[in-house]
Steps between C-alpha positions, in 0.01 A plus 500: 500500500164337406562117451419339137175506433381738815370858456752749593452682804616816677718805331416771261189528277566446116585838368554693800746745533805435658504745817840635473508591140178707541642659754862599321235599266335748706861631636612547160154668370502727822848616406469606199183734556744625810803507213240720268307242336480593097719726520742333650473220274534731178757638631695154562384413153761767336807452738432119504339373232618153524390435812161714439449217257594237666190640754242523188585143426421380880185662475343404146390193439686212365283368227250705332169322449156626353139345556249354292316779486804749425798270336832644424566638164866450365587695178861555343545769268760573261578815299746612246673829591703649203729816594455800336766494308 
């Protein structure tokens, strides 16, 4: 540990991957293209659809954020049904 007021020396780069979870990553990704890749995955999302969507929220991201350039557009809508009757 870098003393107060000394640069800090040594160990991982800022932002670099940590080794082992790129390489679970790799086991897991080789897997399922062994385990049938989309398919497989469709198929897991109609006999387990909890944990199908438990997946889907690992991989999206956890805010969504647009750009200058592109912003987000937010709209609510609201609309009176009336039955038929």
């Amino acid at each position: 540990m870098a003393g107060k007021g000394q640069p800090k020396t040594g160990g991982r780069a800022k932002g670099t991957t940590n080794k082992l979870t790129a390489d679970v990553k790799a086991m897991v990704l080789e897997a399922l293209d062994k385990a049938g890749g989309v398919t497989y995955l469709l198929k897991q999302a109609q006999t387990n659809p909890n944990a199908f969507m438990t997946l889907v929220g690992k991989v999206l991201p956890l805010t969504l954020a647009g750009d200058p350039d592109h912003p987000l557009v937010t709209a609510i809508e609201r609309s009176i049904v009336r039955s038929k009757d």
